[in-house]
N, C-alpha and C positions, 0 to 999 in steps of 0.2 A: 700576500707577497705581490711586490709589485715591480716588473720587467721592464726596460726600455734599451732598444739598440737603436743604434745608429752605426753607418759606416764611417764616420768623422766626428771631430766634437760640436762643430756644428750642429752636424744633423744631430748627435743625440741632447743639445743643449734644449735646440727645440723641442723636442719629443718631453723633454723633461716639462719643458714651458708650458705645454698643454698637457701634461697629466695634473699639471699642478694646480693648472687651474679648474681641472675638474675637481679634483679633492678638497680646493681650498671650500667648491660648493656644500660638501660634508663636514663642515666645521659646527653646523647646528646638533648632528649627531654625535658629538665628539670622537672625529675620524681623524687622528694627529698622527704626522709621521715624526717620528725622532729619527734627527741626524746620524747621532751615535749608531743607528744600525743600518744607516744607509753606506754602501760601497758604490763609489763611481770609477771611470775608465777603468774597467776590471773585464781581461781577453774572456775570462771563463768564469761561470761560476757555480755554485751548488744548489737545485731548485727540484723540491722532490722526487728526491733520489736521484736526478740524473746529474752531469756534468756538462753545461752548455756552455758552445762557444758560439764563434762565432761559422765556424769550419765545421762543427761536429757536433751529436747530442748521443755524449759517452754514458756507461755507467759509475756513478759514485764507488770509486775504488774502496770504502769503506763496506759498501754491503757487498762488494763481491769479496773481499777478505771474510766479511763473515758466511759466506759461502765456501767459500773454498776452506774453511777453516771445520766447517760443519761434517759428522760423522756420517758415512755413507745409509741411506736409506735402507732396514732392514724389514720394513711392513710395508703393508701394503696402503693403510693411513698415512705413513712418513713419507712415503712415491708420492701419493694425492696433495700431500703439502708443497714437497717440493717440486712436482708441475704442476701446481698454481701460482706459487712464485715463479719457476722460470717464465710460464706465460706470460707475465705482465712483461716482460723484456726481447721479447720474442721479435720485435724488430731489429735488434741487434744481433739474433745468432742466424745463421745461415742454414738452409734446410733447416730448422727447426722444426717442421714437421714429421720430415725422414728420422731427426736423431729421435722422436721422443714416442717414434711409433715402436707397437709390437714388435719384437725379432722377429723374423720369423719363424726360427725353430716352437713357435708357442702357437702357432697359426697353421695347424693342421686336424689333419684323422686319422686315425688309427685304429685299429680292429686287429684281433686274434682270435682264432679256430684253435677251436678244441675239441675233443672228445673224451668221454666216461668210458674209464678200463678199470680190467681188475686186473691187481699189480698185486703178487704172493696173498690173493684172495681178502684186498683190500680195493675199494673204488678210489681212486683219482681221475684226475684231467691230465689227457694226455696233448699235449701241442702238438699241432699241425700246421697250421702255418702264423706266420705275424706280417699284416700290410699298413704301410702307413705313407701319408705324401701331407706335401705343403699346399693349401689352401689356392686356390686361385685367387687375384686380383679381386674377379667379381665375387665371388664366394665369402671371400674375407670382408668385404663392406656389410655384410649378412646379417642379421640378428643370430643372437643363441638356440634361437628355436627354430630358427632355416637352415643353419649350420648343422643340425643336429641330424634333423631330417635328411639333410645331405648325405652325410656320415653314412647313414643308415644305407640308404638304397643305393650309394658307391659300391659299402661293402658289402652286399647281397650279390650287386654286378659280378664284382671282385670274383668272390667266391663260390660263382652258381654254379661251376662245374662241381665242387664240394659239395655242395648244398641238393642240387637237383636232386628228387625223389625221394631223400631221407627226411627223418624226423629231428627238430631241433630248436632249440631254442637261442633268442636274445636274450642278451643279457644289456640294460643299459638304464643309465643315470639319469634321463629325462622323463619326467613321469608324465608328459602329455601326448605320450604316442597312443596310446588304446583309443583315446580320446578321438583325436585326428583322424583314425584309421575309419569309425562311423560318423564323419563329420560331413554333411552335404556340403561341394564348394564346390566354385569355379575359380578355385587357387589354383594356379599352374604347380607349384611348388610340391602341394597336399597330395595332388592327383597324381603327379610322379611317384609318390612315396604309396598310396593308396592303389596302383598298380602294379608298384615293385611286390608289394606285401601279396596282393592278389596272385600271383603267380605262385605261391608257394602256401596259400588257401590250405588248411587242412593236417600241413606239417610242421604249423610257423609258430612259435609261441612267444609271444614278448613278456619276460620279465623285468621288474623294478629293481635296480639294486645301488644301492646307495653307494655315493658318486666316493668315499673315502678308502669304500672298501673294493674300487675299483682301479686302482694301483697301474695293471700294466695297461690297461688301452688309455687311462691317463699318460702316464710316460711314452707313449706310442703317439699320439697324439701331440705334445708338447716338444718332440724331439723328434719330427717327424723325415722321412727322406726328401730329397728336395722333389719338384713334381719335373721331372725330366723323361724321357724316352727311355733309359738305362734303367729307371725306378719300372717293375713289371705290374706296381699299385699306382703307377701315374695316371692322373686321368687329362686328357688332352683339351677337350672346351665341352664337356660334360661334368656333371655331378655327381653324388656321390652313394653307398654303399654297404649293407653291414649283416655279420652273423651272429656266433655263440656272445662275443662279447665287443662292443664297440664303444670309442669315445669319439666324441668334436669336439673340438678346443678352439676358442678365438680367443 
């Protein structure tokens, strides 16, 4: 494809003058233009996918009907499709960044306290309490595995007046905490987490439990309270926390 503006017919008469005689150089390689598909003095025209003037560089109203025409995304493959497409146009939408981030209701932590009763001389879990908040700014840039870690020693904070002296366990969906906890580091990150656990040496027990069958600190988590003063699980410009059962979600 081949482009030439001018602000007059002048100037584009010349513009043409000298493309042509570059191309007439390619006549050894058989490089021929046909008339029949050349368009001249044309305000605007169609040139991969966009619509250029001489004012604007719109999009070809053809693919955004078949956008707009297209069924709403219900996977999470069909999301990954369609923001790669909207990316490639992404200088035309404004905040673009803002619309195609996380909500934030999906960019939190959540944790709930439980305890083991006997209920007409059957054991259940009985609810005590449920904490959850939205991510911080700097938290939410975090990897899944610092997020987590966050979560964790948040709700431990959270909860230590529950927590303090008794015996109890985690419950939780990341299986590289055991790991981390005998890890030698000068992570600031690890070392938090690695003395949150320390303090409760003795009564602390971390279990594995797969992340599907972990239902309510997921939903705790994904639909969290906003992080305000009014929320009593806000955390202010610290991080984060966790007991019987905790999720993090980014």
């Amino acid at each position: 494809m081949l482009i030439t503006k001018g602000w007059n017919p002048t100037r584009q008469f010349r513009l043409l003058q000298a493309r042509a005689t570059r191309i007439s150089k390619c006549t050894p390689i058989n490089l021929k233009i046909s008339l029949k598909k050349c368009n001249f003095g044309q305000q605007e025209l169609l040139a991969l996918g966009h619509k250029v003037s001489g004012l604007s560089l719109a999009i070809d109203q053809n693919k955004v009907a078949a956008v707009l025409q297209k069924p709403v995304p219900k996977s999470i493959k069909e999301m990954q499709y369609f923001l790669g497409f909207a990316s490639y146009y992404k200088s035309h939408i404004r905040n673009v960044a803002h619309i195609t981030s996380n909500a934030a209701c999906s960019q939190g932590s959540g944790a709930a306290l439980h305890q083991r009763q006997i209920v007409d001389g059957k054991p259940r879990e009985g609810v005590i309490c449920y904490i959850s908040r939205q991510l911080k700014d700097s938290e939410a840039r975090c990897g899944a595995t610092q997020t987590e870690r966050l979560c964790l020693v948040w709700a431990l904070e959270k909860l230590h007046y529950y927590l303090e002296g008794a015996v109890f366990e985690v419950y939780t969906d990341f299986t590289a905490f055991k790991s981390l906890l005998s890890m030698k580091t000068t992570n600031r990150h690890i070392l938090r987490l690695q003395i949150a656990i320390q303090e409760y040496r003795g009564n602390i027990t971390i279990i594995y439990k797969e992340g599907k069958s972990h239902t309510n600190e997921d939903g705790l988590s994904r639909w969290p309270l906003d992080n305000v003063r009014s929320n009593p699980a806000s955390e202010p410009e610290v991080a984060a926390k966790i007991p019987i059962h905790f999720h993090g979600n980014r």
